[in-house]
C-alpha positions in Angstrom: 0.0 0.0 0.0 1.2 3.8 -1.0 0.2 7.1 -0.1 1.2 9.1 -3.4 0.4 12.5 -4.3 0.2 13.5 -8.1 0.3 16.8 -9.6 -1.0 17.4 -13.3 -0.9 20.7 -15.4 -3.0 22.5 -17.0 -2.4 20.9 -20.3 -3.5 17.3 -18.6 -7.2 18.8 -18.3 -7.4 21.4 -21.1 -10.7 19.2 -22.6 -12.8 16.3 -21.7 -11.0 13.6 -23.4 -8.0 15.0 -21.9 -9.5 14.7 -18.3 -10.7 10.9 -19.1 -7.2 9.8 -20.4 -5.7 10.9 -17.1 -8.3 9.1 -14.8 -8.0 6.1 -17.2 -3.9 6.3 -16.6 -3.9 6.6 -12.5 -6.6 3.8 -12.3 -4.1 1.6 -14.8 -1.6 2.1 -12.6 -3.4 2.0 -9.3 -2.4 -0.9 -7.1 -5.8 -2.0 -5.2 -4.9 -0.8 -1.6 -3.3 2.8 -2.9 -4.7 6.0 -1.4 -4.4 8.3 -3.9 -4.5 12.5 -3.7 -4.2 14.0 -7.6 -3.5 17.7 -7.4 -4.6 19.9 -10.9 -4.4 23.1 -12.5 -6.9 25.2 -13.7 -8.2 23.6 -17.8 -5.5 24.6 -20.5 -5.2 28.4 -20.6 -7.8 29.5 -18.7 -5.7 31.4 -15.9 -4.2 33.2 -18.7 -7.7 33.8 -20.3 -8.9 35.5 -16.5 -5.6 37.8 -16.4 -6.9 38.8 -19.7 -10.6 39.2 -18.7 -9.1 41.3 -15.4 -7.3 43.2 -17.6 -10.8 44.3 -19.5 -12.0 45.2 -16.6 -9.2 46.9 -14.5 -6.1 48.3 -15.4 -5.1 48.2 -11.9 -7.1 45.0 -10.4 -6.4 44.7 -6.7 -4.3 42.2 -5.6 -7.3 40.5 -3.8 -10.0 40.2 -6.0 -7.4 38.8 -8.7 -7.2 36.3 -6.3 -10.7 35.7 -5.8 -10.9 35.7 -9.9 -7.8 33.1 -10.6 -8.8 30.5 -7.9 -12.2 29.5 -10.2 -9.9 28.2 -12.6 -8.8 25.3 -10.8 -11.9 25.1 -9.3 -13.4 23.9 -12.4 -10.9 21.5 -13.4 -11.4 19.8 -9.8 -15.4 19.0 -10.0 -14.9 17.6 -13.6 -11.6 15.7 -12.6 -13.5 14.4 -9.6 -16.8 13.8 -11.7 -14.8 11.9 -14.8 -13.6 9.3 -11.6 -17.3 9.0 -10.8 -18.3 8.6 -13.9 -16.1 5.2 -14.2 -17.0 3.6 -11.3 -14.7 5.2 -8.6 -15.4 7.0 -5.7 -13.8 10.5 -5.9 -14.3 14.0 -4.1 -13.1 17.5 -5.1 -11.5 19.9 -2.6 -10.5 23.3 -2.6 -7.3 24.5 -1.7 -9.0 26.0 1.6 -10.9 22.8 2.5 -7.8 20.7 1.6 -6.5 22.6 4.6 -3.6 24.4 2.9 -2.9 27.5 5.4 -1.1 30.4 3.7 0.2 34.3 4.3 -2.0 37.0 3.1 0.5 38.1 0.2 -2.0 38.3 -2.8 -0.9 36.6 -6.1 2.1 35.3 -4.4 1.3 34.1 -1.3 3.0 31.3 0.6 2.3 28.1 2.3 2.4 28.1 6.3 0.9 25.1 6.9 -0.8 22.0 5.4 -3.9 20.6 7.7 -5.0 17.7 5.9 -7.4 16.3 8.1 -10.3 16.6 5.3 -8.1 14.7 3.1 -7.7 12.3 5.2 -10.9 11.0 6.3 -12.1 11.4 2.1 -9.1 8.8 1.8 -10.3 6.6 4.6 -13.3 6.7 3.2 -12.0 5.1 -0.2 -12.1 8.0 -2.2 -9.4 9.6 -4.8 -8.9 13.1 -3.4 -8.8 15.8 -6.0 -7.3 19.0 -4.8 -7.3 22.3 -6.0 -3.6 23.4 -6.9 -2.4 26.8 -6.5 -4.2 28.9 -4.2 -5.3 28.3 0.1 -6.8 30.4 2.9 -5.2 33.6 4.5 -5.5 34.1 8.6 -7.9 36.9 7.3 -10.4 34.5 5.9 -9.4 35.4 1.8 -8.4 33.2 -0.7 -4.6 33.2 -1.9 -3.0 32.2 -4.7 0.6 30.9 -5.0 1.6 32.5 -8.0 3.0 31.0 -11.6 3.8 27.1 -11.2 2.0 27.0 -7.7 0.1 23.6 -7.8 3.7 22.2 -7.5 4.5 24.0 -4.3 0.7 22.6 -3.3 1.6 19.1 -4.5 4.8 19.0 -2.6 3.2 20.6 0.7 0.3 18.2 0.7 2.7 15.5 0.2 4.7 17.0 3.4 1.4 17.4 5.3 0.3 13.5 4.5 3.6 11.9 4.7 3.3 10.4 1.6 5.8 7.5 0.0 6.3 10.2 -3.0 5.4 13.2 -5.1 4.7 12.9 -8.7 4.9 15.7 -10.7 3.6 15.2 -14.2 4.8 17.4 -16.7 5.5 17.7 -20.7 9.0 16.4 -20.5 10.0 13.6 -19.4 12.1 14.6 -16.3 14.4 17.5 -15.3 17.1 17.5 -18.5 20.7 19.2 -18.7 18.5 22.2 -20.7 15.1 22.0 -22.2 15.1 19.7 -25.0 12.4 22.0 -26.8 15.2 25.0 -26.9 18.4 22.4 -26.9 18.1 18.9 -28.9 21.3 17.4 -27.7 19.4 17.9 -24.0 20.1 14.9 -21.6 17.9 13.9 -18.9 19.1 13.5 -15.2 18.5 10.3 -13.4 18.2 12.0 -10.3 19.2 15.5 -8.7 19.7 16.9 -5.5 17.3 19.7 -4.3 20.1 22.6 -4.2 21.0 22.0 -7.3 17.2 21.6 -8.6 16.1 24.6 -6.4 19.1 26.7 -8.4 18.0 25.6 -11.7 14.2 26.6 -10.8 15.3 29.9 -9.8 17.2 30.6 -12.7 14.4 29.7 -15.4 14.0 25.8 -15.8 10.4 25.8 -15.7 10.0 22.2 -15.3 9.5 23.0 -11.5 8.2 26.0 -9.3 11.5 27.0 -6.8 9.0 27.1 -3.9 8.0 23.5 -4.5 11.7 22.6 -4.5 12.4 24.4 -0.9 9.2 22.9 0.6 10.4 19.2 -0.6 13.9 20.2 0.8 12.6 21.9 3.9 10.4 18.6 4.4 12.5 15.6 3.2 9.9 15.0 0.4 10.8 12.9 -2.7 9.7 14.5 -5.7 9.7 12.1 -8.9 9.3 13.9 -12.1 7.8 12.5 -15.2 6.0 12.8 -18.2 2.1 13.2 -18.8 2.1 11.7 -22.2 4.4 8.4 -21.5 5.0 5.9 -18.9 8.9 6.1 -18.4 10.7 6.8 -15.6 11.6 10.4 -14.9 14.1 12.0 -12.6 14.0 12.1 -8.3 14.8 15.1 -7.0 16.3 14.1 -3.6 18.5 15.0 -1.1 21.8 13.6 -1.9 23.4 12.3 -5.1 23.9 7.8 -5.5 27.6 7.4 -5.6 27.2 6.9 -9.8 25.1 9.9 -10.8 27.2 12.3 -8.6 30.6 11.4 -10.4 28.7 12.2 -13.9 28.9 15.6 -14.7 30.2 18.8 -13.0 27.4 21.6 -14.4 24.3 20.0 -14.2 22.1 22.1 -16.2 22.2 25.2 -18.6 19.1 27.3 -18.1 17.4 30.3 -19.7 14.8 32.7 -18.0 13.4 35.5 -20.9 10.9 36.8 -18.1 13.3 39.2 -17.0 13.6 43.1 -16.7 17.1 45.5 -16.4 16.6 47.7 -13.6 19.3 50.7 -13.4 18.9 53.7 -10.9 21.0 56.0 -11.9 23.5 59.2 -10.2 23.1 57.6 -6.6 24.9 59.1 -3.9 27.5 57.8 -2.5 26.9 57.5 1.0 26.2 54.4 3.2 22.7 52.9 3.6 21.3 53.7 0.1 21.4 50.3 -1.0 19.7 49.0 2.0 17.2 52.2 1.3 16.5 50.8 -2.1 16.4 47.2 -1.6 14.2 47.3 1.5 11.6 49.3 -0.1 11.6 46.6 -3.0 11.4 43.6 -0.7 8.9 45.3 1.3 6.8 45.5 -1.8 7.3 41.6 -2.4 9.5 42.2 -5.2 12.6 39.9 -5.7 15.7 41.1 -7.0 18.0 39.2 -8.5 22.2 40.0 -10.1 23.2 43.1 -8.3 25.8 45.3 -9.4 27.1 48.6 -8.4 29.1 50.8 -10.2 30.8 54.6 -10.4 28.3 57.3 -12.2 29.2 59.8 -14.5 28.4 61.9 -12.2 31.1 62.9 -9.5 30.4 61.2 -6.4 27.6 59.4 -7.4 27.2 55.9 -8.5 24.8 53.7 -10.5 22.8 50.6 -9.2 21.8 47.7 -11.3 19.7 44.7 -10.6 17.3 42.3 -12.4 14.0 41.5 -11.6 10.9 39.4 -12.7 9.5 41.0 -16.2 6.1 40.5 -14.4 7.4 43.0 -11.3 9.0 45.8 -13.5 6.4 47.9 -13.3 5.7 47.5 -9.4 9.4 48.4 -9.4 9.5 51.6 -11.0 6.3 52.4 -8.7 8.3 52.0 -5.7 11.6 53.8 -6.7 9.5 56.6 -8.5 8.3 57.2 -4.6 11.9 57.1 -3.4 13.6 59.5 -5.9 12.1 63.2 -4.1 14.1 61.5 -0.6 16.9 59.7 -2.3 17.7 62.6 -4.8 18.6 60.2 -7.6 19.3 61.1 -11.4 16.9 58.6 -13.3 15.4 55.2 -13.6 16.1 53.3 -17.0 14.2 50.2 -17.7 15.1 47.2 -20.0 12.9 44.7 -20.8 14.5 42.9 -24.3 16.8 41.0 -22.0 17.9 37.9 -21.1 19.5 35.4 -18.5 22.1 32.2 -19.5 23.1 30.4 -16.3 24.8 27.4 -15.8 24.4 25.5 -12.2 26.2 23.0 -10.5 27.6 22.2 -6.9 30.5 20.4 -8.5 31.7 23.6 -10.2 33.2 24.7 -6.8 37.3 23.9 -6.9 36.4 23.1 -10.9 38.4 26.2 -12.5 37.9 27.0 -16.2 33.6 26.5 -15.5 33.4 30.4 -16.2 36.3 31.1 -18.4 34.8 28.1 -20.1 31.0 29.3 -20.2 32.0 33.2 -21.1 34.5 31.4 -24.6 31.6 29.9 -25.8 29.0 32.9 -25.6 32.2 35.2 -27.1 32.5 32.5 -30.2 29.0 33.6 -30.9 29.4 37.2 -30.8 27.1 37.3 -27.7 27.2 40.6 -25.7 27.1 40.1 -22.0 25.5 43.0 -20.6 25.9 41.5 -16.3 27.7 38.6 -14.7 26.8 36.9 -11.3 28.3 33.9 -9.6 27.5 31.5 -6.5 29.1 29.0 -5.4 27.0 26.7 -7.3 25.9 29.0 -10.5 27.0 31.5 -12.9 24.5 33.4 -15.1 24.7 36.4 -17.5 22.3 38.4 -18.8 22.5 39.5 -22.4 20.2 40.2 -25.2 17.0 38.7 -25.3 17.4 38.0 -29.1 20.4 35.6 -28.7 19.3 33.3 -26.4 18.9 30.3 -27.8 21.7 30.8 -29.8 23.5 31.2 -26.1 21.7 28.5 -24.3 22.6 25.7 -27.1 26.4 26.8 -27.7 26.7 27.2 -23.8 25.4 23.5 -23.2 27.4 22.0 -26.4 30.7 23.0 -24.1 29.8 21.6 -21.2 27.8 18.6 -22.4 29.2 17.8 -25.9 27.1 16.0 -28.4 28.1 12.2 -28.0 29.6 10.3 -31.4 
């Protein structure tokens, strides 16, 4: 007997026959004494389809009642899901992410999970039912429904999962596991037996969209296993664990390229030079729920002044200029210039520390391609650079030739 949880996307539900080839697939592979909890997405495109409709109506739709509009979405795709189970002979019930018990802050549109009560779950389960949960959104302290931002019925999956102390997480997806790139962008793409969760949690963060970075710190956080595979075929994917098996560490050194276009070049220019501005900026922007990302700092033309660059989601550029346009009467700054026809290449790996020749190595083959590199940022387990948007598949694929070279 297992306790699994399984995540499916949007794409899994986007129309009816869709929806009855994914019941028909978890009851093939149902063993009789499984309890079984199936997280889902909202049908196809229709989140993107209510951002739309919001926009219609609002310009400026509050954080809240986009909230209230995006949670329907998945609501949908639960009743049907739970309906199609019925419908062939197996007891089902649909839950929302509030009556699944998923507990969250009160930050609108990005909100995160506190706690998991899965106590409803529970008894349906007991009860012989497949539990179908509503992915992406759970209840504020305030009474209000959340939502978890883009990707967040993986960061539901995984904290369910947690909360139940299942045997595993599925997460079903349109590739068949996490690969060395994406193998729509990069054909010579390899896929990854396994990989740890720092390394997975860096490639997240840094644009592989095959998993939500909050789903990978709640499966570290909680010691959950999280296998993913493919939607469309029955092959074994790639566990995202704790620590590498003795074989797949010794593999490779970088264990992904990555490429994240949904990015925005921040620079606030003619700042004073003076202690504490930094920490003036940067607070207002994390107070605002805005992350920033490659920060770099550099002399002005201006005597005595400096400039201040940073990256940021393409999605938060505008809440960013909000927020420094209110800081510029106090701070005294020159001017805010905005980029948005950018790009980040980063390649990640924990075995790149005490590997030299990883950047000198990563920055030859952008420069045999003519490719501009506008910022550079290291950690001890990535380096990225952002460049321009137009060259980055070119960048991504000669970038991942070097480091994984196409075998004979």
């Amino acid at each position: 007997m297992a306790l699994l949880v399984k995540k499916f996307g949007g794409s899994s539900v986007a129309t009816p026959e869709k929806i009855y080839h994914l019941v028909d697939r978890v009851l093939a592979e149902k063993k009789p004494d499984d309890r079984i909890v199936i997280v889902v997405s909202a049908m196809g495109d229709t989140t993107d389809d209510l951002v739309t409709l919001a926009g219609r109506v609002s310009e400026h739709m509050p954080k809240r009642e986009m909230d209230m509009l995006l949670s329907t979405g998945e609501q949908i795709s639960i009743a049907l899901l739970a309906a199609a189970f019925q419908a062939r002979g197996q007891k089902a019930v649909s839950l929302t992410g509030p009556q699944a018990g998923i507990r969250t802050n009160a930050n609108h549109t990005k909100a995160g999970i506190l706690e998991v009560k899965p106590d409803r779950i529970v008894k349906a389960l007991d009860e012989g039912n497949i539990v179908v949960v509503a992915g992406f959104q759970g209840l504020a302290d305030t009474g209000d429904i959340t939502t978890l931002g883009r990707g967040g019925s993986d960061t539901t999956a995984v904290a369910v999962a947690a909360g139940l102390k299942a045997d595993m997480c599925e997460i079903f997806t349109d590739v068949d596991g996490v690969y060395t790139a994406d193998p729509r962008v990069v054909p010579g793409a390899r896929k990854l037996k396994e990989i740890t969760f720092a390394d997975m949690l860096e490639l997240a963060r840094l644009g592989a969209g095959v998993m939500q970075p909050r789903a990978v710190e709640y499966g570290e956080h909680t010691g959950v296993d999280i296998h993913v595979r493919s939607t469309f075929h029955n092959v074994e994917g790639t566990i995202i664990r704790r620590n590498y098996t003795l074989e797949e560490e010794k593999e490779y050194v970088v264990r992904g390229v990555t490429s994240d276009v949904n990015v925005a070049k921040i620079a606030v220019r003619g700042v004073k030079d003076t202690p504490g501005v930094a920490f003036r900026i940067f607070d207002a922007l994390a107070k605002a729920n805005i992350d920033v990302d490659m920060i770099v700092q550099s002399a002005s033309a201006e005597p005595q002044k400096n400039d201040i660059v940073f990256t940021c989601q393409k999605a938060d550029m505008a809440d960013a200029a909000g927020v420094l346009e209110t800081l510029k009467p106090e701070m005294g700054f020159s001017r805010v210039d905005m980029e948005a026809n950018v790009a980040k290449v980063s390649v990640v790996g924990a075995g790149m520390l005490g590997n030299p020749g990883i950047a000198a190595g990563m920055f030859g083959a952008l420069a045999a391609k003519n490719i501009n590199l506008i910022i550079i940022s290291t950690s001890e387990i990535s380096i990225s650079c952002l460049i321009p948007k137009d060259q980055v598949e070119v960048a991504v694929n000669a970038v991942h030739d070097h480091f994984f070279p196409k075998q004979a």
